[in-house]
N, C-alpha and C positions, 0 to 999 in steps of 0.2 A: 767385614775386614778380617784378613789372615790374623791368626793369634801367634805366628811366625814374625818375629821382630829384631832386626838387627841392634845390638847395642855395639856403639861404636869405641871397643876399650877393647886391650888384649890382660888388662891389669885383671888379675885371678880375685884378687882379695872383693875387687869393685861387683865384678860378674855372682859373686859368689852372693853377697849384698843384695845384691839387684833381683836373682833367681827369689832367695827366699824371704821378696817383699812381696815381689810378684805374682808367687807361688806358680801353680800345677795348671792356673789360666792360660798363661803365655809359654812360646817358646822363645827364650832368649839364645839370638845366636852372636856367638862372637865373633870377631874381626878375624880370626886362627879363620874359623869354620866356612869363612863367605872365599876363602884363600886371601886373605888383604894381612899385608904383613909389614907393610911400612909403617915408620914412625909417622904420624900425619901432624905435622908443623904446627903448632901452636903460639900464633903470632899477634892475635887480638890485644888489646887491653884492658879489656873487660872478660870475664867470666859468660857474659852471654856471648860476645862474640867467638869462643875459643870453642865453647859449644858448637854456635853453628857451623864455623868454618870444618870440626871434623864430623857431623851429620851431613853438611855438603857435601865431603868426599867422597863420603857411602857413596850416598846418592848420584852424586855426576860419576864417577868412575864403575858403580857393582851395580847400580839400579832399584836398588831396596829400599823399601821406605824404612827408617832408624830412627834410634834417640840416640842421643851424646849428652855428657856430663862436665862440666868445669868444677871444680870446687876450691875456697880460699879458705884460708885463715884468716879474719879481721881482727887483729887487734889494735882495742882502742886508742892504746895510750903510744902507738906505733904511727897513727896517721890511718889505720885499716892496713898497714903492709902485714904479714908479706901477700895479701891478698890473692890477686893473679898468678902472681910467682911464686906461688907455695910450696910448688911441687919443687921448685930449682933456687931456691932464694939464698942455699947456700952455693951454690955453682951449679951449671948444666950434669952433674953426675945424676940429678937428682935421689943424693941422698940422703934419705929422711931423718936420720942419728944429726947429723950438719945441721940439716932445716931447722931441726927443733934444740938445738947447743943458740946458734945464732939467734934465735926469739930470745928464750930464757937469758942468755944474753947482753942485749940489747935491752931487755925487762929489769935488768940488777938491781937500778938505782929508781923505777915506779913503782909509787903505790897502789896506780890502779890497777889492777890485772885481767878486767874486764874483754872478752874476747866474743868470736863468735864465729860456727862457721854455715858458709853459704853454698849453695848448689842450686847452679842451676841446669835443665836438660831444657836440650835443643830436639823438637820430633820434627818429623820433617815425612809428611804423608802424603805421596804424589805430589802436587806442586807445592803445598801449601805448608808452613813454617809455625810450630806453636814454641811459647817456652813457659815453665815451670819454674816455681821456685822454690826451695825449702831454705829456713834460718833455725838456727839454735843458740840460742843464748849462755854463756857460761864465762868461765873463768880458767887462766894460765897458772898451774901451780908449780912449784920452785925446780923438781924434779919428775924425773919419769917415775912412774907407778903402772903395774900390769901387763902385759904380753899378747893379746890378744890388741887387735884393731891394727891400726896400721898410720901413717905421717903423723898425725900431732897429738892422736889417737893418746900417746901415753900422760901427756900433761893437762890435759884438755880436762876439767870438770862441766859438766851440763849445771843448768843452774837448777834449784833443788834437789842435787843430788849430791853424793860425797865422793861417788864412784869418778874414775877419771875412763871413758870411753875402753881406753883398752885395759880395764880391770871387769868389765861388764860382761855378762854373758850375752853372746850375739843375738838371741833374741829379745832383749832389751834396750839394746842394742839399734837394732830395727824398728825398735816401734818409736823411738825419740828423735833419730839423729835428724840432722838435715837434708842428708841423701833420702831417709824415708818420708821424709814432707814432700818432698818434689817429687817421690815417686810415688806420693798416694796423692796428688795430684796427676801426675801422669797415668795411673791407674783409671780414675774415676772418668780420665777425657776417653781414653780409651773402650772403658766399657760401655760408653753413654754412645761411644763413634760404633761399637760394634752393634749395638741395637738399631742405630739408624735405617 
């Protein structure tokens, strides 16, 4: 198998992630790079379907075999919202300052602040369709803390830690979140498929 791999996001912060989980094995190329410059519709209800639907597009419109990402915010004491809708939970702008006023929020008046967030990737290698999952476990605190990271990144505590994701240096970063669960499971399928 090519170590040439489409990752289906034009998001810089996502790609940047993804490279240095990946490392110097693979070449991730972006959706800029293949010329794909549409928004590709994220219409599923689920996190695994939102993946597939844009790994499908790769694949049925540019022919490359891809992974794609969904990722949520579950909080508990919310029902799991904004879940799927993380990215737009405060309106289609998706903007993330809103996203994360409207949790904390909506959080004012619970005690529990228990959260967590999920990622899953969609690969999609010639005909055949795998998915991946990363979770992390943690907690919503009152205000934003640190600059670095990105959507829920600033309120967001991992659980044994005190750090809030975007006070973290990114390779710490990397070795926790839930984006790097599902991609050292996508890792390990990939190297296991490249020896085949």
């Amino acid at each position: 198998m090519d170590k040439k791999i489409v990752f289906a996001t034009n998001n810089k912060h996502k790609l940047d992630e993804i490279r240095s989980i990946l490392d110097a094995s693979y070449t991730i190329v972006s959706m800029d790079e293949i010329g794909c410059y549409e928004d590709i519709p994220e219409t599923a209800h689920t996190l695994e379907g939102n993946a597939l639907l844009k790994a499908q597009y790769i694949k049925t419109h540019y022919g490359y075999d891809c992974f794609a990402d969904d990722t949520g915010l579950e909080v508990r004491a919310l029902d799991n919202a904004p879940g799927v809708y993380s990215a737009r939970y405060a309106g289609e702008s998706k903007d993330s300052k809103a996203n994360m006023q409207k949790v904390l929020k909506e959080l004012e008046n619970q005690m529990d602040r228990s959260a967590r967030f999920r990622t899953v990737i969609a690969l999609i290698i010639g005909r055949k369709e795998y998915l991946f999952e990363g979770v992390i476990e943690g907690k919503l605190i009152d205000e934003a803390r640190g600059n670095a990271g990105f959507g829920y990144d600033p309120v967001f505590v991992p659980e044994g830690y005190t750090k809030t994701f975007a006070e973290m240096e990114i390779d710490m970063k990397n070795k926790i979140s839930h984006r790097a669960k599902a991609v050292e499971k996508l890792k390990e399928f990939l190297d296991e498929k490249r020896l085949d």
